[in-house]
C-alpha positions as CSV (number, residue, x, y, z in Angstrom):
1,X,0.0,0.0,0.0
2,X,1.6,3.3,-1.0
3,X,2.3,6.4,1.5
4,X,-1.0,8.4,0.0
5,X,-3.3,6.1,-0.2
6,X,-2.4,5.5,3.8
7,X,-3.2,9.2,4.4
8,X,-6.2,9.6,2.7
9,X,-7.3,7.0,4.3
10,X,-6.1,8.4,7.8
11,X,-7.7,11.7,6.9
12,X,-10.9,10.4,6.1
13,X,-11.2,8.6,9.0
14,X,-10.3,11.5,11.2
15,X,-12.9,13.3,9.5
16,X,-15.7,11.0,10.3
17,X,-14.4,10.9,13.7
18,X,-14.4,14.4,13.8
19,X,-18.4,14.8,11.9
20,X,-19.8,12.2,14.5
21,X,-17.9,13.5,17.7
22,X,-19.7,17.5,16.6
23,X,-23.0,15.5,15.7
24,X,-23.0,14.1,19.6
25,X,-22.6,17.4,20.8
26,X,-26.3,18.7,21.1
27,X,-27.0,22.5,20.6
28,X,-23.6,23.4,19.9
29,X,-24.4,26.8,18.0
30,X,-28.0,25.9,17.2
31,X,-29.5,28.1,19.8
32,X,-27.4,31.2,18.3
33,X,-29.4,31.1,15.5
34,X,-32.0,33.8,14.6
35,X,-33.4,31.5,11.7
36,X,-34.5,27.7,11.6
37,X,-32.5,25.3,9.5
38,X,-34.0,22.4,7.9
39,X,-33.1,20.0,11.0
40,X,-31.5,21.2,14.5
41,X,-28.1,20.1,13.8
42,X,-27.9,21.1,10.0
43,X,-26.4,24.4,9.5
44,X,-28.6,27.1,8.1
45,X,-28.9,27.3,4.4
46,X,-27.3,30.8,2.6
47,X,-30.5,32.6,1.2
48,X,-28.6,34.3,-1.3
49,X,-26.2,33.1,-4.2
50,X,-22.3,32.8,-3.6
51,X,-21.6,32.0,-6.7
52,X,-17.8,33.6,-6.9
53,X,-17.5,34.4,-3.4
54,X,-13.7,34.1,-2.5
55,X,-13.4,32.0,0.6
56,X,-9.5,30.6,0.9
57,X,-7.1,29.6,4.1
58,X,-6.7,33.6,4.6
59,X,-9.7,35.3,3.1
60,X,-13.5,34.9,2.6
61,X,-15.3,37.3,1.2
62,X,-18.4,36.1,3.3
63,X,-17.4,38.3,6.7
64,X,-17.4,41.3,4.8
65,X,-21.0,41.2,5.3
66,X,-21.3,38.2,8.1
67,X,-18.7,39.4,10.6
68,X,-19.5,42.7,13.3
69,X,-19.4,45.1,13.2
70,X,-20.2,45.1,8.7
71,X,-23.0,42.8,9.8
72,X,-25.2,45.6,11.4
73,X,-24.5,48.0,8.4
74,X,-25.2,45.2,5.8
75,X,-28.0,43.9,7.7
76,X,-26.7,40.5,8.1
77,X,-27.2,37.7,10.1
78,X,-24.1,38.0,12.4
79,X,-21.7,34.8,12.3
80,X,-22.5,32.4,15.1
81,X,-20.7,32.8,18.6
82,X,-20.1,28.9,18.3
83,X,-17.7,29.9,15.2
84,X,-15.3,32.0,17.9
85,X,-15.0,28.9,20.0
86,X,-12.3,26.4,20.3
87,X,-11.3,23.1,21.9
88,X,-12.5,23.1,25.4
89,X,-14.8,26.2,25.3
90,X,-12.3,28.7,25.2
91,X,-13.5,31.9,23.4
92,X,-11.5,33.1,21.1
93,X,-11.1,37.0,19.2
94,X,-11.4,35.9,15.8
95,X,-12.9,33.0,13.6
96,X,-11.8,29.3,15.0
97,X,-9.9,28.0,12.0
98,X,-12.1,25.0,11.7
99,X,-15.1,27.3,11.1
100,X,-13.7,29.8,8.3
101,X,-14.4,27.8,5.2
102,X,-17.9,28.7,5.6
103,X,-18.9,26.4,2.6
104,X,-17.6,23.5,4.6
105,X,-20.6,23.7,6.7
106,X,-23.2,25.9,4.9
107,X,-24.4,26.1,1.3
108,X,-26.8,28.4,-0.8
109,X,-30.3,27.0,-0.9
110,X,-31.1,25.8,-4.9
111,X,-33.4,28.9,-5.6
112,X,-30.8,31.4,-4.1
113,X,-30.6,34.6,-6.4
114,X,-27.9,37.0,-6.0
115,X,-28.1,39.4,-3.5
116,X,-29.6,43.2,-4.2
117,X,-26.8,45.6,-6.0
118,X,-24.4,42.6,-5.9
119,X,-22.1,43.5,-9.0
120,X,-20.4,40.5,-9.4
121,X,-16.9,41.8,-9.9
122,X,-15.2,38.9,-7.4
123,X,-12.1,37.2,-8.6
């Protein structure tokens, strides 16, 4: 067996460990949540299109609307406490790492449309 196929293999596995040990966690984030999702561990769905939203290891365009303060000015949902938390509760000042790829988690609903005055002009 070669040296990749070994880590995938690892990685997927601490993946699913990782999916079922947040899916025993009950409420972790849900009750932070101004509107309902389609189940109470599922992760609301994005009501607009991000279609060419930029979301990398070091930026996403997302919390330009998503995190505070822009959030009160755009008159977005903020980003959930639950995202500024890491291992063992402690709070932390920006974004856990594990939360910033917000399309790991969330994803636009089929019949999103683009948001209002959204000119498209993402790289």
């Amino acid at each position: 067996m070669d040296v990749l196929n070994l880590s995938l293999k690892r990685i997927f596995w601490v993946g699913v460990v990782v999916v079922l040990a947040l899916a025993a966690s009950p409420g972790v984030g849900a009750a932070e949540t101004d509107a309902p999702s389609d189940a109470a561990s599922q992760p609301p769905l994005v009501p607009h299109s991000i279609d060419g939203y930029k979301i990398t290891h070091d930026l996403n365009e997302c919390l330009t609307c998503h995190q505070p303060p822009a959030n009160e000015k755009a008159g977005a949902r903020k980003v959930s406490d639950a995202h500024y938390v890491w291992r063992k509760g402690e709070r932390l000042d920006k974004i856990a790492a594990t939360r910033f790829i917000c399309t790991q988690c969330h994803m636009a609903k089929p019949d999103a449309k683009p948001l209002p005055g959204d000119t498209g002009g993402r790289q």
